[in-house]
Steps between C-alpha positions, in 0.01 A plus 500: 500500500306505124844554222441616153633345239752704318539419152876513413703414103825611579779220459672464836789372364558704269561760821800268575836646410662311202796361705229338735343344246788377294636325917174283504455482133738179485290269708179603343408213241272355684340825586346808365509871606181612275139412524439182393227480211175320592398141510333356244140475602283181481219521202235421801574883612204474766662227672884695510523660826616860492638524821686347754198534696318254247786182546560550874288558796464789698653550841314289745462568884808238512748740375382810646617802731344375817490240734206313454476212252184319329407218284487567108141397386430238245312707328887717450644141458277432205652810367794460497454141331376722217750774488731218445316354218524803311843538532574144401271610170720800458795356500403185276346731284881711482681249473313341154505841411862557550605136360526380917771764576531842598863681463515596846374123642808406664409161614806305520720782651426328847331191598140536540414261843170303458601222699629475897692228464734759237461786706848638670434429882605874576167585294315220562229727754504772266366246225212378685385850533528564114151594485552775728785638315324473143183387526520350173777336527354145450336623186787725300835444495617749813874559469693540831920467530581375940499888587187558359332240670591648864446848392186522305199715693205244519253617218214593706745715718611663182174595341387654851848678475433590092147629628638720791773687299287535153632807326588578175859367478664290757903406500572134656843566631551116515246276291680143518266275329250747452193382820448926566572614147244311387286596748521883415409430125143465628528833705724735339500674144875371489721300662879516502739175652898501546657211602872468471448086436478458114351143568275659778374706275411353212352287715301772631343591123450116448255503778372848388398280184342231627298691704370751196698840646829445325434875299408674775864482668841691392767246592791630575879321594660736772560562814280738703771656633709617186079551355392758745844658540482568110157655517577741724837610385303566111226649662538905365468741763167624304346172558661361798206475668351143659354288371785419252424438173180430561511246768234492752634248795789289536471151617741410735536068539911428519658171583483504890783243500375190391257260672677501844416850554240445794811399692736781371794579787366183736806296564363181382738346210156341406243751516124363482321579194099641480327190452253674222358120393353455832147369451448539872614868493682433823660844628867543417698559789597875573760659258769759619417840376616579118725761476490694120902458511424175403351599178670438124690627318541823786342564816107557461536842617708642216269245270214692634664849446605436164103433416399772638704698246290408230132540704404539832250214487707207579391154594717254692444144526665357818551216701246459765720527799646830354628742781200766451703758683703481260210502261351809642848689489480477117228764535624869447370778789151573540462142273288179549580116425169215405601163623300239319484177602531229237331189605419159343253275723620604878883526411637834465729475165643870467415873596443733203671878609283781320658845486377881380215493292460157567367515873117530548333795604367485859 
């Protein structure tokens, strides 16, 4: 389905009522609730990428909706050996300009891991697939605190997500480090992530930095809850109409309750994790059906309904063992549901949920 993009100014915070602003406002040093003023460009303008799209690749048939799975070519290899030399040039090129530091680098709030032998042994899997959660992570200084690490989307999954729900303005419900947000600034005229982690997000704009996209995102310190709850109680009858101010789609990825989650209500007191670092991708054993009562902070159903108060298009990133009958009984009468597949290689890493507008056309 082809979205316009819608071309919005209005400050979305400045829709919140004063005494939400003034709970969240205490925790908010590390943060900012306005659009953040561009980064200083690099004097070689024709070598500064202008999008995301120009310092990460596109989606490849790895990450992709269906079940098949190919070999990237050298030829997209060589590429991306490129794209990462231009980066590298950006950023050296900031930094000299900006006397090596930026006021939103936050390196040093959490350890960066370059080395196993440092790496937690909790995270230790995640860190040999850095590349697939940043793909630049070897070559810019990719912030990520222990959740982030387990709950980053892969970046190829996320730009094939970005690309699916392009629009004018999309609202990431929960942005964490910032994998999807980032994402978005290459699809979407604007991007707006909560995040009720100050650390997470800061984090989040950090990366947002380093990867060029930093003024393209409203970050925002709240909870989606109290967020969407506020919209629609200032909405005026007159303009109470969705979308709410402005927003396009929601983008549904909460915590699904830690890194245990393929073995949520087994009895096991030591549930078997995904192996994601498996070279051999050997198939993980069969996982008990999901249930959205296991989503935080309240059960994905009412998480679902309260997005759908600010647009119909919603899109819900899920486990891939989610119960899909319980998926499908999200949809309202006379309504369909898009399942997509997220895949990376021949492992099946998480379903994507597309409601209203969303949904192709048949």
């Amino acid at each position: 389905m082809a979205r316009s993009r819608q071309k919005t100014s209005s400050s979305l915070f400045a829709a919140l009522p004063t005494e939400l602003r003034s709970t969240f406002a205490a925790n908010v040093a590390a943060t900012t609730f306005v659009p953040p003023p561009p980064i200083p460009s690099s004097s070689a303008s024709s070598t500064v990428p202008s999008t995301i799209a120009d310092v990460a690749p596109t989606a490849s048939p790895a990450a992709s909706s269906s079940t098949g799975t190919s070999q990237v070519p050298q030829k997209r290899a060589r590429a991306d050996e490129d794209v990462q030399s231009v980066v590298v040039k950006r950023r050296r090129a900031w930094s000299e300009e900006e006397g090596g530091t930026h006021p939103w680098d936050c390196t040093g709030m959490v350890q960066r891991h370059t080395k196993l032998k440092n790496v937690p042994e909790e995270l230790k899997k995640y860190f040999y697939q850095r590349t697939r959660l940043f793909s630049l992570y070897n070559e810019l200084p990719m912030l990520l605190d222990t959740e982030g690490w387990y709950s980053v989307t892969p970046e190829r999954i996320a730009i094939q997500i970005a690309e699916r729900l392009r629009c004018g303005t999309v609202l990431d419900a929960f942005c964490g480090v910032g994998g999807n947000a980032i994402a978005f600034a290459q699809t979407c005229e604007r991007v707006i992530a909560l995040d009720t982690s100050p650390t997470r997000l800061a984090l989040a704009r950090h990366n947002a930095l380093q990867y060029g996209v930093a003024d393209r995102i409203e970050f925002i310190l709240c909870d989606f809850v109290s967020f969407a709850k506020s919209l629609s109680s200032n909405s005026s009858s007159s303009s109470s109409s969705k979308p709410l101010n402005g927003i396009d789609v929601v983008f549904l990825s909460p915590p699904w309750g830690g890194i245990s989650y393929l073995t949520f209500g087994t009895p096991s007191s030591t549930p078997t994790i995904e192996n994601v670092d498996d070279p051999m991708n050997t198939p993980s054993p069969a996982a008990p059906p999901y249930p959205l009562s296991a989503i935080q902070p309240l059960h994905g159903k009412e998480l679902f309904e309260l997005a759908r108060t600010i647009t119909d298009d919603v899109a819900y990133y899920l486990p891939r063992n989610t119960d899909l009958e319980e998926v499908a009984g999200l949809c309202r009468e006379g309504e369909r549901v898009e399942v997509e597949e997220e895949w990376m290689g021949s492992k099946l890493k998480a379903l994507t949920c597309l409601y209203g507008g969303l949904v192709k056309k048949e």
